[in-house]
Each structure stands twice: as C-alpha cells, then as structure tokens.
C-alpha positions as CSV (number, residue, x, y, z in Angstrom):
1,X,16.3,-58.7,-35.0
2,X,15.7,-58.7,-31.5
3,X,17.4,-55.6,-30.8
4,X,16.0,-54.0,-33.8
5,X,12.5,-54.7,-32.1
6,X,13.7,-53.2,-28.5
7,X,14.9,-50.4,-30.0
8,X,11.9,-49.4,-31.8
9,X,10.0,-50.2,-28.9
10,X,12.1,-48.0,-26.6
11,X,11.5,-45.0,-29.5
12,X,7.8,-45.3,-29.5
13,X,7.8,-45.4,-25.5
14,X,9.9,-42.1,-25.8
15,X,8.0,-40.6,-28.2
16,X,4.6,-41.1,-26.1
17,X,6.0,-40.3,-22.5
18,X,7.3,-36.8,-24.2
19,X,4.2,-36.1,-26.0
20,X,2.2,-37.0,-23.0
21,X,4.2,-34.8,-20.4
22,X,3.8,-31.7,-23.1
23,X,0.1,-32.7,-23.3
24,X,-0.5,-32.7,-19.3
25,X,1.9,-29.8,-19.2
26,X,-0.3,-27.8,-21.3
27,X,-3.4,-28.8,-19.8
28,X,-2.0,-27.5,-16.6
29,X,-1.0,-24.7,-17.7
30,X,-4.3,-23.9,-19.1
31,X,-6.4,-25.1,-16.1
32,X,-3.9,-22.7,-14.0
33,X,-4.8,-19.4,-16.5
34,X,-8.2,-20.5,-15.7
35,X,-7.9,-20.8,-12.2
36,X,-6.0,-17.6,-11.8
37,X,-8.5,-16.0,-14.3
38,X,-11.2,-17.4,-12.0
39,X,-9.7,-15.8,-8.5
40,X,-9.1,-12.3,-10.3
41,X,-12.3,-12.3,-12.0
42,X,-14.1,-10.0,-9.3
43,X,-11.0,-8.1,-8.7
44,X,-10.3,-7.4,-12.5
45,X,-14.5,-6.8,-12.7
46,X,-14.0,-4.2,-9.8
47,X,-11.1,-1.8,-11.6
48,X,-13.3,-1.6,-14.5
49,X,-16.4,-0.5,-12.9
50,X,-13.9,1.8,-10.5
51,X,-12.6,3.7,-13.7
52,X,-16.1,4.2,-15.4
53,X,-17.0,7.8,-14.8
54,X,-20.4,9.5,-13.8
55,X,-20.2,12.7,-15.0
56,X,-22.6,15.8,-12.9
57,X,-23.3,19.0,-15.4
58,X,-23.8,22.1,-13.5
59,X,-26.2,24.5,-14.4
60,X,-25.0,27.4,-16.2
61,X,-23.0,30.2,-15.0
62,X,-22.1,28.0,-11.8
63,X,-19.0,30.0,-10.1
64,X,-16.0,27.8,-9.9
65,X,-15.7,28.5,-6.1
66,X,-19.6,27.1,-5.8
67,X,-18.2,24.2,-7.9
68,X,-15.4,23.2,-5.9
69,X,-17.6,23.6,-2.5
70,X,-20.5,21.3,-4.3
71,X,-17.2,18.6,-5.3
72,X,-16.4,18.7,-1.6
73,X,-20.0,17.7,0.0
74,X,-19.9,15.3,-2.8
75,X,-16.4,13.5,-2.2
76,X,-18.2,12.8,1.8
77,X,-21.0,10.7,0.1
78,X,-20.2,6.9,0.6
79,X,-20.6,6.2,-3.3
80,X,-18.0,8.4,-4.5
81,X,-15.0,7.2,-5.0
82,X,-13.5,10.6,-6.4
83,X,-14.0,13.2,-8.2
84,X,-12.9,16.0,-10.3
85,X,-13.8,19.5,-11.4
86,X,-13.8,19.6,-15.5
87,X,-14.6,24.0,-15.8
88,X,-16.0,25.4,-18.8
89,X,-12.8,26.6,-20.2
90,X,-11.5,22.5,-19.5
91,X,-13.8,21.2,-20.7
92,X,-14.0,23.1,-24.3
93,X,-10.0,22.5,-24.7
94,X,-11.1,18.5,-24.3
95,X,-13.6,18.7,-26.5
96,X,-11.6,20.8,-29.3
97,X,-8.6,17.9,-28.6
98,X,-11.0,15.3,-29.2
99,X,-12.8,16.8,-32.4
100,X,-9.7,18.1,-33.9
101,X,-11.3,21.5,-34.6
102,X,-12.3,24.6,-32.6
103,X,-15.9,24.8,-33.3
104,X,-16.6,27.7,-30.7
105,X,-16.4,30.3,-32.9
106,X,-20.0,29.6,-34.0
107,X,-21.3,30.2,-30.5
108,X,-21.4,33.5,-28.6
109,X,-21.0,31.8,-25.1
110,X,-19.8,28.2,-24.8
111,X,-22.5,25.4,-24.7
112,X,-19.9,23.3,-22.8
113,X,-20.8,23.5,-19.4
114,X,-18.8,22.9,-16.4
115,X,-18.9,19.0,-14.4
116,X,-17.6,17.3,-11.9
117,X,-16.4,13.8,-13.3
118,X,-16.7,11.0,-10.1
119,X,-15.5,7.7,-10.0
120,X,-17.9,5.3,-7.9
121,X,-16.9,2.1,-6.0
122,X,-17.4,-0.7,-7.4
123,X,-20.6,-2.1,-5.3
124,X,-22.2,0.9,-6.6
125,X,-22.2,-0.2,-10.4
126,X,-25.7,-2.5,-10.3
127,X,-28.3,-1.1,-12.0
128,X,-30.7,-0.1,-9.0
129,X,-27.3,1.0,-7.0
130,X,-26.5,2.9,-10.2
131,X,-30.5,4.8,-10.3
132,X,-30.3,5.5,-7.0
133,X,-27.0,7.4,-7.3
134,X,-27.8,9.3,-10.2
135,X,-31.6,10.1,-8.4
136,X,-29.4,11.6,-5.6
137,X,-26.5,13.5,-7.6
138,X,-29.6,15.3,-9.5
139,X,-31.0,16.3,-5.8
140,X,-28.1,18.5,-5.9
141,X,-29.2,22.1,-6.9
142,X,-26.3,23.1,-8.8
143,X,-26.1,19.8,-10.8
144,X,-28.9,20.0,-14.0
145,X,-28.1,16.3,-14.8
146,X,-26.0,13.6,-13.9
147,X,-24.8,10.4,-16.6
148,X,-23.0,7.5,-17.1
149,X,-21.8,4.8,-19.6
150,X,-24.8,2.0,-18.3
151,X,-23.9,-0.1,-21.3
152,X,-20.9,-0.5,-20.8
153,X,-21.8,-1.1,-17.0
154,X,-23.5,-4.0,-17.8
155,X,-21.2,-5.4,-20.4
156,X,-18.2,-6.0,-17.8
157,X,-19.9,-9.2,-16.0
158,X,-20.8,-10.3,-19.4
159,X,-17.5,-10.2,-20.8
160,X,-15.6,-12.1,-18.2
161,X,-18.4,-14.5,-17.9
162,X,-17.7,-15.2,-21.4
163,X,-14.0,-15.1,-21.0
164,X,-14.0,-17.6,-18.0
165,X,-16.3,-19.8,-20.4
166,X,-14.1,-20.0,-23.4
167,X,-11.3,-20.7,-21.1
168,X,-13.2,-23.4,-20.1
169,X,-14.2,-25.1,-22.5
170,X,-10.8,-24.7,-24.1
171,X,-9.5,-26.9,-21.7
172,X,-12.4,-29.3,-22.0
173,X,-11.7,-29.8,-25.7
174,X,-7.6,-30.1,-25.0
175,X,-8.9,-32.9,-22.2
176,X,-11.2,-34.8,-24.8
177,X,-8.1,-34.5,-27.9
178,X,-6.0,-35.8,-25.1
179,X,-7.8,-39.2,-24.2
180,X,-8.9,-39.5,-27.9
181,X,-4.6,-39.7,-28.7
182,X,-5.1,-42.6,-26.0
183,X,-7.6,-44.7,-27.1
C-alpha cells in the first residue's frame, strides 16, 4: 500500500514539475517576444514612416529635363530621403494598372500630371516636422502641391503602442493563470 502511495506521489510530482517548466517556459518565451518587440519598436516604427511617400505634383506642361533638375535640388534637402520622377506618360499607365481600365480616351490631354514621389526620414514624420516640409516642397515653383498619407502617419505609433500593450498584458494574464494553478 505503501508503494502504491509513493508511486502516486512520485506521478503527481512529475506531472506538476512538467507542467510548471512548460508554464515558465512559455511565460519566457512570451516576456522575450515582448522584450524583443520592445527593442525593435522604434526601429520597426522608423521603416514604416521611411516607406510612406510624399508625393510633389508639378504644374502642367513641366518639361521632363526641368523635372529631373527640380528632383536633383530636392534630393540635397536634409528631409528627403529619396526620390523619384513619376512623368505624365508613368503616371497614366499606373493609374490605368490600378483601375483596370483606360479611361483617357475621355480626355483630350491627360489630367494626370507629372510628380516626383520622395521618401522622408523618419524624424521628419511628426506632424509639425511633416507641415513644415510640405510648406517648403510647395515653395518650389514648379511644384503646384505637395501630399501625403498623414493618417496613416499618425496611426504607426498607435499601432505598436497597442501591440506592445496586448503583448503585455498577455503575459500578465499567463502570470496571474499561473499562480492561480498554484494556490
């Protein structure tokens, strides 16, 4: 009987030391997602902002060679990341891709006009940073007007805020289930 007792003993011992070393194995593993989410964060935050485009439309009629010499004084300014030329003709096969149909039969000249697409750095992507750029891209006189996705600008830090805090308290609930298995 005394055996019989040991060895059930011995099996519930087993049982918790496994389930304990898959629970602190888990929480680990969690807390280090969190951490490593936690070091990226900025990093990850900074290749989004770096891959939202500002896009500069030229007036009409702006010769391509005018165009490429307004990209160049453009690429020296110490927002711009880089920066491509998107010409009329460019930009109309883009637009004819993305709609599926050519719709410039209807016009007599395009009403796609020619840009220069340019990536910002990163520190540039705050909202006064952002005004100010735009305010100076518009000094230009070739460029009519100058936009950007500001939405989604702001909806980056918000997003990996909320990401860091569901990781969180993910791991906060997994800690609480674990001592509750304890008690």
């Amino acid at each position: 009987m005394r055996r019989k007792r040991n060895k059930i003993l011995k099996k519930r011992i087993a049982g918790a030391s496994a389930s304990s070393v898959i629970s602190i194995s888990l929480v680990l593993l969690l807390v280090g997602l969190a951490a490593i989410l936690a070091l990226n964060a900025n990093s990850i935050e900074n290749y989004f902002k770096e891959n939202i485009q500002v896009t500069a439309f030229l007036h009409q009629g702006t010769s391509e060679a005018k165009a490429l010499k307004l990209q160049k004084s453009l690429e020296q300014e110490a927002f711009v990341k880089s920066t491509r030329y998107v010409s009329v003709e460019e930009g109309t096969k883009e637009l004819v891709d993305m709609l599926g149909e050519d719709f410039t039969d209807v016009f007599v000249n395009s009403p796609i006009p020619s840009a220069i697409e340019i990536l910002l750095h990163a520190e540039y992507f705050q909202s006064d940073s952002l005004d100010y750029v735009l305010n100076k891209l518009v000094e230009y006189p070739l460029i009519e007007s100058a936009t950007t996705q500001a939405a989604m600008v702001d909806s980056i830090g918000e997003v990996m805020a909320q990401v860091g805090l569901v990781l969180s308290l993910v791991v906060i609930l997994h800690q609480g289930q674990r001592y509750e298995n304890f008690s």
